[in-house]
C-alpha positions as CSV (number, residue, x, y, z in Angstrom):
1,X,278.1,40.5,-3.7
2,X,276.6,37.8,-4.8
3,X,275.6,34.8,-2.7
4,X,273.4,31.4,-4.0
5,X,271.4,31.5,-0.8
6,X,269.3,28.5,-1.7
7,X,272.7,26.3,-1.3
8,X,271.7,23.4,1.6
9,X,274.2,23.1,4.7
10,X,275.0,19.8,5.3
11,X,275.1,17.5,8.4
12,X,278.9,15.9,9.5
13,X,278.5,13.0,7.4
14,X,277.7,15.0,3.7
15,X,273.6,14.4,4.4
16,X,271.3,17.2,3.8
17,X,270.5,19.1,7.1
18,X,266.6,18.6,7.1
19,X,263.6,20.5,8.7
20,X,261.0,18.3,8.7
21,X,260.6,17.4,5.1
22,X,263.0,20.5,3.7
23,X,267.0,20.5,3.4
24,X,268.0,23.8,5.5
25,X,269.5,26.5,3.5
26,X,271.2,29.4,3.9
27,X,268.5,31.3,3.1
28,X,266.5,29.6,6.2
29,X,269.2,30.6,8.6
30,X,269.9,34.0,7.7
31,X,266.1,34.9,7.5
32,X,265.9,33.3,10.7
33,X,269.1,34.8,12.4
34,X,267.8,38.1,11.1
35,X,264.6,37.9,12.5
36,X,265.4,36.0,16.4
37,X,266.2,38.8,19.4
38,X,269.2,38.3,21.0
39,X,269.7,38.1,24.9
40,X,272.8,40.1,24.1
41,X,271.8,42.9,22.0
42,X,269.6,45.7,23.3
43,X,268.7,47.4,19.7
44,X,266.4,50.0,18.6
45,X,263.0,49.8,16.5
46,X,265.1,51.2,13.7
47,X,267.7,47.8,13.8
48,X,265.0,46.0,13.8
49,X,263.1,46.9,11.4
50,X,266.4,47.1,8.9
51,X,266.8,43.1,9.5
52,X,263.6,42.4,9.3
53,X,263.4,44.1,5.8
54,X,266.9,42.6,4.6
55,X,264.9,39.4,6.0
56,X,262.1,39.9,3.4
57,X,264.2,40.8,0.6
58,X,265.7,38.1,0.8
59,X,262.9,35.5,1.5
60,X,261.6,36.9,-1.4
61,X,264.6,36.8,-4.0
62,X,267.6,34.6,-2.6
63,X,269.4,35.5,-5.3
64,X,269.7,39.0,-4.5
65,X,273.1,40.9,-4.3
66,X,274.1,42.0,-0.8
67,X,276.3,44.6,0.3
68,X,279.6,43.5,2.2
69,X,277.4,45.1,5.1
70,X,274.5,43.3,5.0
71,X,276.9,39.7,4.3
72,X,278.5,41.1,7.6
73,X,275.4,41.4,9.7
74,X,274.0,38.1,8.4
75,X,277.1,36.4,9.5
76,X,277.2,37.7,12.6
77,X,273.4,36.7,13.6
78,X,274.5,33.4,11.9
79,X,277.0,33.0,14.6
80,X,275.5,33.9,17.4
81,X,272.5,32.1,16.1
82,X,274.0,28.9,15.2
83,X,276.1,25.5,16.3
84,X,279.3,25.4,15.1
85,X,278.4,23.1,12.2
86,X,275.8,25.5,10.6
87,X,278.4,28.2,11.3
88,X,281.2,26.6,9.5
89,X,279.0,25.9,6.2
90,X,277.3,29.6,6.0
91,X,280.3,31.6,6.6
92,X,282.0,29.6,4.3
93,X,279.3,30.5,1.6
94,X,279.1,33.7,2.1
95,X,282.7,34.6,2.2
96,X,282.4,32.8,-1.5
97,X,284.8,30.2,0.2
98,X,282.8,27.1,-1.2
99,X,282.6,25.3,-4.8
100,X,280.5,22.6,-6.1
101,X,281.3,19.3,-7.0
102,X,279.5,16.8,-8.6
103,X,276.0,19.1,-7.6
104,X,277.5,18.7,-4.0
105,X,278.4,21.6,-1.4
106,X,282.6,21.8,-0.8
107,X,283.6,23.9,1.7
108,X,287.3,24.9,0.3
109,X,288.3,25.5,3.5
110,X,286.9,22.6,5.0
111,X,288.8,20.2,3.1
């Protein structure tokens, strides 16, 4: 499936989220959701090393087609990763739940 990973999550009030002098995407928080260890998981090299590479493929190309697997995973790590505001926006885009308007984010199920 196809996801525009380069789409910037947004703070309460419709601003950019910002990182210093970068808007925060969702290619940020699924590269880093992918790559942070979890207090909750106990997973083997093998896990590991499948997020990292599914981090790296898509560091390198966010506009790469994902599997309905690996969408799953990254909205998993997303959520367990993530505030509720972050969570809201990325598993909104990447359930393919969000439009643009006017070059602007829109949750659709957010409105």
């Amino acid at each position: 499936m196809k996801t525009d990973f380069t789409q910037a999550l947004k703070e309460l009030d419709g601003t950019s989220i910002r990182v210093g002098e970068k808007d925060l995407t969702l290619k940020d928080v699924s590269c880093t959701s992918l790559s942070l260890p979890f207090a909750d998981e106990q997973i083997s090299g093998e896990e590991k090393a499948k997020r990292g590479l599914l981090a790296f493929r898509l560091y390198v190309n966010p506009d790469i087609d994902l599997t309905l697997e690996e969408l799953g995973l990254i909205k998993k790590l997303i959520g367990k990763g993530y505030g509720s505001i972050i969570v809201a926006q990325a598993w909104e885009m990447l359930e393919g739940k969000n439009e643009m308007v006017d070059g602007e984010f829109t949750a659709k199920g957010l409105k």
